[in-house]
LUMNUMI-194867 format. One line per field, with one value per residue (C-alpha): x, y, z. Coordinates in steps of 0.05 Angstrom, whole numbers. Example, Ala and Ser with C-alpha at 12.3 -4.5 7.8 and 13.67 -1.06 7.14 Angstrom:
BEGIN
X = (246,273)
Y = (-90,-21)
Z = (156,143)
//
This chain:
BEGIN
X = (0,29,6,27,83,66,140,191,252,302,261,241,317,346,304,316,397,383,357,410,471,445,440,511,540,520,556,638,609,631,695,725,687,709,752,709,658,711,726,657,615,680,681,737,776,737,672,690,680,604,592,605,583,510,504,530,501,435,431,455,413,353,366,350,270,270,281,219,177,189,171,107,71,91,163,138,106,169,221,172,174,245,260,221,251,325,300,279,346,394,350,364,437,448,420,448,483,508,540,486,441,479,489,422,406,464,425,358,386,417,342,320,373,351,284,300,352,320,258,304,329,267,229,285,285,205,204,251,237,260,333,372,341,348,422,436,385,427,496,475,458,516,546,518,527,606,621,573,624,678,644,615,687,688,625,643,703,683,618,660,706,663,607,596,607,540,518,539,472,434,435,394,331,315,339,294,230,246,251,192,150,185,163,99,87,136,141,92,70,84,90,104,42,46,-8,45,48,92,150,217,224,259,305,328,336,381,417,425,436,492,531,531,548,611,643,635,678,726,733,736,803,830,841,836,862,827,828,789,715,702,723,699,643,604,646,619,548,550,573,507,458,483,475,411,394,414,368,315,311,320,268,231,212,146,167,240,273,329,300,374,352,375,443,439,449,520,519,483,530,600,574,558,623,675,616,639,711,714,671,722,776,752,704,757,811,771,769,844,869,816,861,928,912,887,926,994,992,959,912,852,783,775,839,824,756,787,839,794,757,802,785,708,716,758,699,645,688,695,620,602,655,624,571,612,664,616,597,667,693,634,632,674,737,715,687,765,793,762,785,851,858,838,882,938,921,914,987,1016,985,1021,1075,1058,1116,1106,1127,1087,1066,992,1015,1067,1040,973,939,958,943,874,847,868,837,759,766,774,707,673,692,670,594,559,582,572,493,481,510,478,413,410,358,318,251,219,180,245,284,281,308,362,385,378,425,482,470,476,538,572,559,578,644,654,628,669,730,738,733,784,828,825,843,910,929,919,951,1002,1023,1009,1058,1113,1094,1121,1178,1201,1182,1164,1080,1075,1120,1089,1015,1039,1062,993,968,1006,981,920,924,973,910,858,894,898,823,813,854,814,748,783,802,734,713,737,683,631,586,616,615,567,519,535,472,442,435,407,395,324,304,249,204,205,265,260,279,354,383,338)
Y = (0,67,141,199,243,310,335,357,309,347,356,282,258,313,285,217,236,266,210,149,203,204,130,126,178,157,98,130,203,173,157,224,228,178,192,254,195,147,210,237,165,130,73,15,7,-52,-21,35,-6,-24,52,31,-31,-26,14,-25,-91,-71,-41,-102,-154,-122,-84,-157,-142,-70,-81,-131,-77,-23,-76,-101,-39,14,49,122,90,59,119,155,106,103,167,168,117,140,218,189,146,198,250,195,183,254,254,192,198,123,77,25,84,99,45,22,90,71,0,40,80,27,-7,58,61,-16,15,82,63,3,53,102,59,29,100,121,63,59,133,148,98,125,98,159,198,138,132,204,179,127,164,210,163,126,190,201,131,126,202,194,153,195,252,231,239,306,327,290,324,391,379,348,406,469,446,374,310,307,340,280,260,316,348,291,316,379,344,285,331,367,303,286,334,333,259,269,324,297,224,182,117,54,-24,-91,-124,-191,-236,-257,-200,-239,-220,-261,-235,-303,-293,-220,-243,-297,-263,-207,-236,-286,-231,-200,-257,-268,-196,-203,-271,-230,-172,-214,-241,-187,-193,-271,-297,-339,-405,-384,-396,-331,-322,-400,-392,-336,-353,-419,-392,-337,-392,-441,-387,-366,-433,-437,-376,-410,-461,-428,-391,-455,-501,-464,-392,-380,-319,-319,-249,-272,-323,-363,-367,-294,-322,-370,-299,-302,-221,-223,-266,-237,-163,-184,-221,-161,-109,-155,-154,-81,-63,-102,-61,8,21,4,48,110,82,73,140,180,144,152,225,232,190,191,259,298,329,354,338,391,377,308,314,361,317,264,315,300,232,247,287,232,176,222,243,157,150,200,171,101,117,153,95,40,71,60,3,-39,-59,-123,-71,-27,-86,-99,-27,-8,-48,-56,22,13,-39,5,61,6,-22,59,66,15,51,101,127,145,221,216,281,286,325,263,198,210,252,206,143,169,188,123,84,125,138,57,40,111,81,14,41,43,-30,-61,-29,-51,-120,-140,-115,-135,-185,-178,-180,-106,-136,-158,-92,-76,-139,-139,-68,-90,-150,-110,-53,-107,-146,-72,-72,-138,-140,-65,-96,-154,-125,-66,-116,-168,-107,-81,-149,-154,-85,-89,-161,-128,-60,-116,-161,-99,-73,-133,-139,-65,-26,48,52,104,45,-7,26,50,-13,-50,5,-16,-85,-72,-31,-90,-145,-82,-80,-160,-153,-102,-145,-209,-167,-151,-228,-246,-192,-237,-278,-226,-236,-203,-167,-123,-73,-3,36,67,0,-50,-117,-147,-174,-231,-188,-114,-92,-28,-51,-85,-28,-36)
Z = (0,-23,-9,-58,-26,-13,-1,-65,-74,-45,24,22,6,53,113,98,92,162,202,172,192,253,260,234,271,334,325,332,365,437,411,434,492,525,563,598,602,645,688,703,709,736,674,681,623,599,616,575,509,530,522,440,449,470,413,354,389,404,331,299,328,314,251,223,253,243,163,159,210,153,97,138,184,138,125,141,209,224,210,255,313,306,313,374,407,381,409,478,491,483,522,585,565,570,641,663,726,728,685,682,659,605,581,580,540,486,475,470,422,378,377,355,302,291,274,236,191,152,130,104,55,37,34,-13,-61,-62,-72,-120,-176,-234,-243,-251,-184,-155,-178,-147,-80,-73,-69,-18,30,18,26,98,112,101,125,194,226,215,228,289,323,299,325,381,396,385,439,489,491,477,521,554,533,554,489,443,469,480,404,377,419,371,315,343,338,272,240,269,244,183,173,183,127,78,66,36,71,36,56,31,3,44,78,137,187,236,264,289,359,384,326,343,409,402,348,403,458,426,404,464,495,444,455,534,534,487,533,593,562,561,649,652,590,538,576,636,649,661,579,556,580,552,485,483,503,447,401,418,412,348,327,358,313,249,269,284,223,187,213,262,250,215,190,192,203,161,105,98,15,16,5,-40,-84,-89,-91,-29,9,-7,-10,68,84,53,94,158,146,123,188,231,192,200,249,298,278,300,368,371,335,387,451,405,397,467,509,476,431,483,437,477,451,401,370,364,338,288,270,237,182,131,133,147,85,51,56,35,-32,-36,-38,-79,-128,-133,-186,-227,-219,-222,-293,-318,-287,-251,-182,-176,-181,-135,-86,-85,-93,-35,25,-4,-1,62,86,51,104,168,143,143,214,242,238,281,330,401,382,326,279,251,191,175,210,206,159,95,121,164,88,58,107,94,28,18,57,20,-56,-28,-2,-69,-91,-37,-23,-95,-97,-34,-56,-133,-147,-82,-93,-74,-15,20,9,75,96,47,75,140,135,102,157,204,182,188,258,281,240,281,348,343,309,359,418,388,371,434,461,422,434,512,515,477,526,588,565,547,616,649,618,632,569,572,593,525,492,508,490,423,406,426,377,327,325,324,267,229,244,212,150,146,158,101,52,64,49,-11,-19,-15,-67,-118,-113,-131,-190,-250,-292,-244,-268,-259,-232,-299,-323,-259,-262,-268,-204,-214,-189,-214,-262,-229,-166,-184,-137,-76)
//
């Protein structure tokens, strides 16, 4: 069912730009903050990561429901609701006066983010459905989708040190409300015309919970070491109820949140495995240049929020690229391009000194590394969406959205695992503290660019030669829809 839109494209696709950067950014805005966050709320260094964690968690396991919400009860209803729910968390995270409050408002607002980002997709590709708006649609929000990360540890920086690093929170509550009203003048409501109007809350929970279960175990190994219960044991857990997901979506769900035929597609299934690796790659590396620039640069927060704009502007220059690119060249280049652009940048980073320079260290490399993952946006939302049928769109979105967040949830805590294994072990043997920190860095970095250059491994296997946008392939449903 579809309603006409009573909003002009450039107010429709501005709005829907607005609510997936905010999604996005709110991923990597904390980054900055944190340490203001550890001082005021009196976080362990452990705990810290949950404050990025509940985020990208909460939004990944139930991303997977939020995209069949949007396809089923209506994608205007949904971006609504999400922005509601995403408005309301960070109005309590800015208030919290605990850690346990916080955190709880970072998971809220990744379920909002769960719920909100999914419908902007959707809205966009059922909106715009003539191919070349929907060839310029679709580079914005890949736009906004590569550049909010890295721009969130701007914004991030510049709050925490002009005002509060309360206010990382706080400025999504008038944006919250504009968007709000905006919605509800501006975007047409449409929804997937099925008969099943179930949804797979045992899935997202299982999915959910397992993951959380599998980054605990990895954290905890960080202070006990990966042989003790303490680590085994929610590992292990993690492991069975991921399992237990597979299975249910196999042979039990009614209404599976992800139907496993999605990837018999071969586009669909390696588009999602490079998304994981590159997410492992890069999302990480903002966490570890914002305590490198902190912690061993002494930049304060505005000059470390500052300090990543070059690369913010590097990945939105990479995604506004890909069509134009994909025009020339196809996507199977670019699907390999990318990450190993990437993985060049992660390599130059590990070189980092302990007196290191932005200007020559950092600056080079930083762009590299965004500019990869930008070039690699467009491809990668088209191959993993190419021959969907329109009524899954949302689904399809939400599975690529989601396989960024995991490989970012589980990358930054095994990263953060080798680098701190790393400085503890220099420690004890009697190596500088800034030494022996730098050096975990480092590693960290090395194992992100091995990560990148398996995504770009794996890119080989994409279906080729690919389709550049002007001229989608038919999906068996609606010819019109090949870039859903």
């Amino acid at each position: 069912m579809e309603t006409d839109r009573s909003g002009p494209d450039w107010a429709v696709l501005s709005l829907l730009c607005l609510g997936q950067v905010m999604v996005v950014l709110d991923v990597s805005i904390v980054n900055v903050a944190l340490p203001a966050i550890r001082s005021d709320l009196g976080f362990s260094e452990s705990g810290l990561q949950w404050v990025v964690n509940a985020y990208a968690l909460a939004f990944a396991g139930f991303l997977l429901l939020g995209g069949r919400a949007a396809d089923l009860f209506g994608r205007r209803r949904m971006f609504i609701t999400g922005l509601a729910v995403f408005t309301a968390a960070s109005l309590v995270g800015g208030l919290a006066q605990d850690q346990l409050t916080l955190i709880f408002a970072r998971g809220a607002q990744g379920i909002g983010g769960a719920i909100l980002s999914p419908a902007t997709l959707t809205l966009l590709t059922t909106t715009f459905v003539e191919v070349p708006k929907r060839a310029r649609a679709m580079a914005a929000w890949s736009a906004v989708s590569g550049g909010g990360a890295a721009l969130g540890s701007v914004l991030g920086g510049v709050l925490t040190d002009l005002v509060n690093w309360r206010w990382i929170l706080f400025v999504n509550v008038p944006i919250g409300v504009g968007a709000i009203l905006a919605a509800r003048a501006l975007l047409p409501e449409s929804r997937a015309e099925q008969a099943n109007r179930r949804l797979d809350l045992v899935g997202s929970v299982l999915v959910t919970a397992g993951l959380v279960a599998v980054v605990y175990g990895t954290v905890n190994s960080q202070a006990h070491g990966w042989g003790d219960a303490v680590t085994l044991g929610p590992l292990l857990g993690g492991a069975a109820l991921l399992i237990w997901f597979v299975v249910h979506e196999a042979k039990v769900a009614a209404a599976p949140v992800v139907p496993l035929r999605l990837f018999a597609n071969r586009g669909v299934t390696v588009a999602n495995l490079v998304m994981f690796w590159l997410g492992c790659a890069v999302i990480a590396h903002f966490f570890f240049l914002s305590l490198y620039l902190q912690n061993v640069l002494s930049y304060d927060p505005l000059r470390a929020g500052l300090a990543f704009l070059p690369g913010a502007i590097a990945m939105t220059a990479g995604a506004y690229a890909g069509p134009p690119l994909l025009k020339r060249v196809g996507v199977r280049p670019l699907l390999i391009g990318g990450p190993l652009l990437s993985g060049v940048g992660l390599g130059w980073l590990a070189l980092i000194p302990v007196d290191g320079r932005y200007a020559v260290h950092l600056l080079a490399p930083m762009i590299l590394v965004t500019l990869g993952a930008g070039i690699a946006m467009t491809p990668l939302a088209i191959t993993a969406t190419s021959g969907i049928e329109r009524h899954e769109a949302g689904l399809a979105s939400g599975v690529i959205n989601t396989t960024r967040q995991v490989g970012g949830s589980i990358g930054l805590a095994v990263l953060a695992t080798v680098a701190t294994t790393r400085a503890s072990s220099l420690l004890g043997g009697g190596t500088a503290q800034a030494s022996a920190v730098v050096s975990g860095y480092r590693l960290a970095f090395l194992l992100g660019a091995l990560f990148a250059v398996v995504g770009a491994v794996t890119s080989l296997a994409a279906p080729g030669p690919a389709p550049a946008p002007a001229q989608p392939a038919p999906s068996r449903a609606e010819p019109a829809e090949a870039t859903s």
